[in-house]
N, C-alpha and C positions, 0 to 999 in steps of 0.2 A: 445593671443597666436597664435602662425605661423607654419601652419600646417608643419612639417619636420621641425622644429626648435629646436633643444636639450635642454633639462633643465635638468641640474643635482642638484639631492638634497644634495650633497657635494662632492665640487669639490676634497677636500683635502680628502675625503673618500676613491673616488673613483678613484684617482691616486693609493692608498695605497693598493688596492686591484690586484689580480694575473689573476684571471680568472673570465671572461664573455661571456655571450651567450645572445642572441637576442629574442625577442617572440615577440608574438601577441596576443592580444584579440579582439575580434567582436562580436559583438552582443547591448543587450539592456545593460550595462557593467557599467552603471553610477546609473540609477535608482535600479535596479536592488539589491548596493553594491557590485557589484566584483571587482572593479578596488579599492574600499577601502578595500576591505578584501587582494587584493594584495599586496597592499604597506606594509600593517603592518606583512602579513606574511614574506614578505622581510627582514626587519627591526627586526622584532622579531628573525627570525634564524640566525639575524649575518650580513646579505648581504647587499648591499643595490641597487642604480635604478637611471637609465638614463633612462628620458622619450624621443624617438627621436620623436613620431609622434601620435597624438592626435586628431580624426577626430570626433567632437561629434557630432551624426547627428541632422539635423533641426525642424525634425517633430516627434510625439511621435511613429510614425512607424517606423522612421529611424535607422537602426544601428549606434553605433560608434565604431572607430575601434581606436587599442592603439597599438604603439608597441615600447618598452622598452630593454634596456640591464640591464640587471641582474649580478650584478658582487659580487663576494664574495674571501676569501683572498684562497683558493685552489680549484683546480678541484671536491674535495670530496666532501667540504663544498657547492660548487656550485650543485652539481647533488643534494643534497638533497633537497634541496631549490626549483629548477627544479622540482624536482618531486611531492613537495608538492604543488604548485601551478598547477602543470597538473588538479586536481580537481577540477581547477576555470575555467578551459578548455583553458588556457595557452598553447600554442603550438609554436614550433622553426620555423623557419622557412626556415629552410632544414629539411624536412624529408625524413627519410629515410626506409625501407619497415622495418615491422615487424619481432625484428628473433624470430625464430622458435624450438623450442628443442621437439623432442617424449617424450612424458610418458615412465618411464622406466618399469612400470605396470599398471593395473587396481588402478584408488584411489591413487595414488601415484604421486606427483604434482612435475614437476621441482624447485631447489634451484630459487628464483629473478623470479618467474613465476608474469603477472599481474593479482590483485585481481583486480574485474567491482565494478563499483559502479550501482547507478541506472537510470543515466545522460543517454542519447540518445547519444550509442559510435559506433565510425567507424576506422578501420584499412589500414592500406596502406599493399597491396600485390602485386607484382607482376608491382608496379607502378600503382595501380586503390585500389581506398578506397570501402569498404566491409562494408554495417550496418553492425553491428551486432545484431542475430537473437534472440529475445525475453531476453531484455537483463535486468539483476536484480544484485541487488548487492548481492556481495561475493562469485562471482563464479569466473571459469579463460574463457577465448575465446580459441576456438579451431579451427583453420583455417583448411579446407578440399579442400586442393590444387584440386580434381577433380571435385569438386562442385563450384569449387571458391567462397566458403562461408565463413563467420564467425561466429559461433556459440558460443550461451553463454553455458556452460557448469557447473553446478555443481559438485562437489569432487564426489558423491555418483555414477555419469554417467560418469567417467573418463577412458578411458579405453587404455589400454597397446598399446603404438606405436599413439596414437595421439597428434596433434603439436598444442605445446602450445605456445601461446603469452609470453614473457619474456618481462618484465619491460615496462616503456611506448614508447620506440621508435618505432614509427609508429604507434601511438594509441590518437585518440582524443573522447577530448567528448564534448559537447554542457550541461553547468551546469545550473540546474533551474531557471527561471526569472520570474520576474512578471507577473502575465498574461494582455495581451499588452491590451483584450475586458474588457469593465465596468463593471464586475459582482459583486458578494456576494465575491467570490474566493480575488476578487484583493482586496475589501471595506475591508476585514477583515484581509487580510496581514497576516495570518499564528500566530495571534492573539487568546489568549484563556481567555474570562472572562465571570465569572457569572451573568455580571451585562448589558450583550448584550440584546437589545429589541427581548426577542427569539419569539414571534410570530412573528414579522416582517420578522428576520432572518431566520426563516423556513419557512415565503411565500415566500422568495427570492431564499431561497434552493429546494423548487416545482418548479419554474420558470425553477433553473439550469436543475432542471429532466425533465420535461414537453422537455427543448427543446433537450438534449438530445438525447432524446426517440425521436422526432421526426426529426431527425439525423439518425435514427437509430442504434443509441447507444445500447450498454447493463450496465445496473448497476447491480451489486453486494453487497450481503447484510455479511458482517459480525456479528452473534449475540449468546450474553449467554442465560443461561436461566432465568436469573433476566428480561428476554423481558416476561416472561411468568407471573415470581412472581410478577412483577410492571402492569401485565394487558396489557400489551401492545401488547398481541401475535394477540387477536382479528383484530387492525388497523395495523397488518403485513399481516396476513392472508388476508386482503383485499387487500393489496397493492400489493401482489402475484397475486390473482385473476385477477385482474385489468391490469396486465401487468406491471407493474412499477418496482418488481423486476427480473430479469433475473437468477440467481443465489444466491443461500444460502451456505455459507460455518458455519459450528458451530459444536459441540462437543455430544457424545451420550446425556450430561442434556438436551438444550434446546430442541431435540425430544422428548426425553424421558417423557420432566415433560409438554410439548404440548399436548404429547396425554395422557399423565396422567390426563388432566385437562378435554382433552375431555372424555375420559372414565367415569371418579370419583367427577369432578369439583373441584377438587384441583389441588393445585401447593405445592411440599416437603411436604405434608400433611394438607395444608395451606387450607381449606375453601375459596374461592377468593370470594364470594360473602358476608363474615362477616369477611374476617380477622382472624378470629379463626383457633387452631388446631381441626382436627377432630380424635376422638379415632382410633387407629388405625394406623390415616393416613397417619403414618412412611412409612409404607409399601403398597400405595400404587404406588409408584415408581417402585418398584417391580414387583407388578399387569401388569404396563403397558408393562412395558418390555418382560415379559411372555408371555403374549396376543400377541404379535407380532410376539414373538417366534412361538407360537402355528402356527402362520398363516403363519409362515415362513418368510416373510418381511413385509415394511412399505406399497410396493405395493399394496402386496397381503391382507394386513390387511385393504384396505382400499378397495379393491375389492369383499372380503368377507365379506364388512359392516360392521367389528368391530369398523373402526375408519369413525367418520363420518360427522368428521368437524377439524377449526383447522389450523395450518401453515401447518403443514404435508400433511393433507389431500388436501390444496389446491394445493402446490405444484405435488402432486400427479394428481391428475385432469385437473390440466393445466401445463402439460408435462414439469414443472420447475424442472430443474436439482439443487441436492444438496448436496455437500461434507458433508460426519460426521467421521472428524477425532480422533480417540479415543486417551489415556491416561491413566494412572496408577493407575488415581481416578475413574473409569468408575463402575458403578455395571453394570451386566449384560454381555459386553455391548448388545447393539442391533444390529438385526443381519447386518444392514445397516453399520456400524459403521466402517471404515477401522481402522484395527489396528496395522498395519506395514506404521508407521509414513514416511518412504519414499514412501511410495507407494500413503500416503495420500497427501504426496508435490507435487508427479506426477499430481495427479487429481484436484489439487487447480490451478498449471501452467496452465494445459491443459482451465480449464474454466476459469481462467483469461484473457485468450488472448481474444479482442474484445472490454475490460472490458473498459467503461470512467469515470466511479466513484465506490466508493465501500464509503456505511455506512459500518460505524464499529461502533456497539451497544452493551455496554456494556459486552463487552469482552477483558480484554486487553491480557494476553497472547496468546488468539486463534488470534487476530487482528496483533498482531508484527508479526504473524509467515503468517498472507497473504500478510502484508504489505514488508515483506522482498522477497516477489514475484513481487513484483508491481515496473513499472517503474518509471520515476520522472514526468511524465507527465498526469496521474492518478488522477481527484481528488478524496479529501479523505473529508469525513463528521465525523469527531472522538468524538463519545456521549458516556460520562460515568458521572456519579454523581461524580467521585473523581478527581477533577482537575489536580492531579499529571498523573493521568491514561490520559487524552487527551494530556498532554505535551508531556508524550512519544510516545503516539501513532501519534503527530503532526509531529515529528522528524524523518520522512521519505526521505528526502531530495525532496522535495518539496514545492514550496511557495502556491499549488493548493490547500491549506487544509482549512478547517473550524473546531474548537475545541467550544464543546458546554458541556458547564456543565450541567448534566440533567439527571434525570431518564429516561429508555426507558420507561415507563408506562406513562408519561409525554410526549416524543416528539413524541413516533411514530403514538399517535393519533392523535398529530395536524399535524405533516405531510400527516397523510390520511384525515385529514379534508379541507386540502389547495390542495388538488389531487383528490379528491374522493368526488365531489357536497353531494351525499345524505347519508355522512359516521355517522354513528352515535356510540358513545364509547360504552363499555361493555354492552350485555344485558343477563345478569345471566339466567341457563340455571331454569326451575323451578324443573325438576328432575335431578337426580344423579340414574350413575347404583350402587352405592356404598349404602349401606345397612345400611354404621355406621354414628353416630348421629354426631353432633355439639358440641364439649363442651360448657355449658355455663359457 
């Protein structure tokens, strides 16, 4: 093939067709599958494609670049087509600056406004392209002519007289690729099976974190409270301690049934050292929540030595910051717990930024709703025992993920044993402040 030399994939097609436009792609576009996911999105909506220029580069660093005419039987048929392919990062090759429409109120979105995705996006203003600023899917960009900024904006932060981005002209994005270094990331290709060598695979996941961390990265922890019911809270609380996680985001249970466990030595009434229910120990969930009331917070409950071990408690001790988003299933909740759900998205954005990985441990609805904050360049570690549960949580538009089928009482102790030389798993406490017996 000869670079600038045209191939048409039907000559008698593409006579018969009305309207065409030119693009480009660059990047990793071959390995990757973008230039196949373009052709058949062509083809699929009707259209079809003149390749004029095809530059695959040499070396596995190399870009290659493609640029193609797009042709379909009308102007209309053609912009949709166009448009759908913008999310392969397809772009014209005239652009032209961004137009701009005010919000006609607070929360109130222009007609043809663009929705972000979570690709790494930049705007043409002014004749100069603008990142855009901490950017996640499904919100619009709001360009700030005195800032010369573009901001990513969500609906809930929309406010009366701000200029919004309309459709893609003048808007590009850079769409997910393989990642070009040899890690676990690239070995696993966004890949989810049960039958993965998981110790090998979780000393290679230590590796990614070890280096990280010595990056100076932050990681972020997504977790339920099945971290606690499956034992696994112990080799968290160490991992915290140790430095390893930078941020916990989770829901009032996994606090709540943490220091349940440390108060009572259960989890949901659960005896965790036989497995058994203990009379009673319905309630103490309740207890624990109480107790913190009494002390006012998680802080202070740990300052006035009710809670005295623990995830909570270590977070607390080693100034680890942590989101506790509440919901409608909450008892209590605790008094940590934010429960004006926007307010909780506020403080998940804000400690996300910095963020280079985030596990997400058996949680999949708390995990969609941080991953829909997360950019595409993020990786993501997605552990749940229900396979279905890692698919979707894989499906962030990113190829940086690793999906591991597995209890959290299963992984997060071998991850603290391939991080942490002298870690050793549960060691049941021999008293309980809790008074009621064990059933046998």
């Amino acid at each position: 093939m000869t670079a600038g030399e045209p191939i048409l994939s039907s000559v008698a097609d593409i006579v018969s067709m009305q309207a065409s436009r030119e693009i480009e792609l660059e990047g990793h576009i071959i390995d990757s599958g973008i230039m196949t996911l373009v052709f058949d999105r062509i083809m699929d909506m009707g259209g079809n494609f003149e390749i004029l220029t095809f530059d695959v580069g040499k070396k596995k660093t190399d870009p290659s670049y493609a640029r193609l005419r797009v042709v379909a039987s009308d102007p209309n048929q053609l912009a949709v087509i166009l448009s759908d392919l913008h999310r392969y990062g397809a772009r014209q090759l005239e652009v032209d600056d961004v137009h701009l429409v005010p919000a006609e109120a607070d929360r109130v979105v222009p007609k043809g406004f663009y929705s972000t995705t979570n690709y790494p996006t930049s705007v043409k203003y002014r004749d100069q392209w603008l990142q855009v600023v901490d950017n996640e899917m499904d919100c619009l960009i709001v360009v700030d002519p005195a800032l010369m900024a573009a901001l990513c904006t969500p609906l809930s932060k929309l406010k009366k007289g701000d200029l919004v981005v309309m459709g893609e002209q003048g808007v590009r994005i850079i769409p997910p690729e393989r990642p070009r270094e040899q890690s676990t990331f690239e070995f696993m290709n966004g890949t989810v099976s049960p039958e993965r060598p998981s110790e090998t695979l979780i000393r290679n996941i230590a590796a990614e974190i070890r280096e990280l961390k010595a990056k100076g990265g932050k990681i972020a922890l997504v977790g339920g409270p099945a971290i606690v019911h499956t034992g696994g809270d112990l080799a968290l609380a160490r991992l915290v301690r140790e430095g390893f996680i930078d941020v916990i985001f989770a829901g009032n249970a996994l606090a709540t049934h943490d220091i349940e466990y440390n108060l009572y030595g259960t989890s949901l009434g659960m005896d965790l050292s036989t497995g058994k229910p203990v009379v009673g120990g319905h309630k103490h969930h309740l207890y624990a929540i109480s107790e913190v009331m009494r002390a006012g917070s998680i802080r202070a409950a740990v300052e006035q030595g009710v809670i005295t071990g623990g995830v909570m408690y270590e977070c607390i001790s080693n100034d680890i910051p942590f989101v506790l988003a509440g919901s409608i299933r909450d008892d209590g909740p605790l008094p940590d717990v934010i429960t004006d759900s926007m307010k909780a998205q506020d403080a998940i954005r804000e400690h996300l930024r910095g963020c280079g990985m985030v596990l997400m441990v058996a949680t999949l609805l708390h995990s969609i709703a941080v991953g829909n904050c997360l950019g595409s360049s993020v990786k993501t570690i997605c552990v749940d025992i229900n396979p279905s549960s890692v698919t979707k949580l894989m499906d962030r538009g990113t190829m940086q993920a690793i999906g591991i089928v597995s209890d959290a009482g299963t992984f997060l102790p071998l991850l603290a044993e391939q991080l942490i030389p002298d870690f050793r798993t549960r060691v049941i406490k021999p008293d309980t402040k809790s008074p009621i017996q064990t059933v046998e």
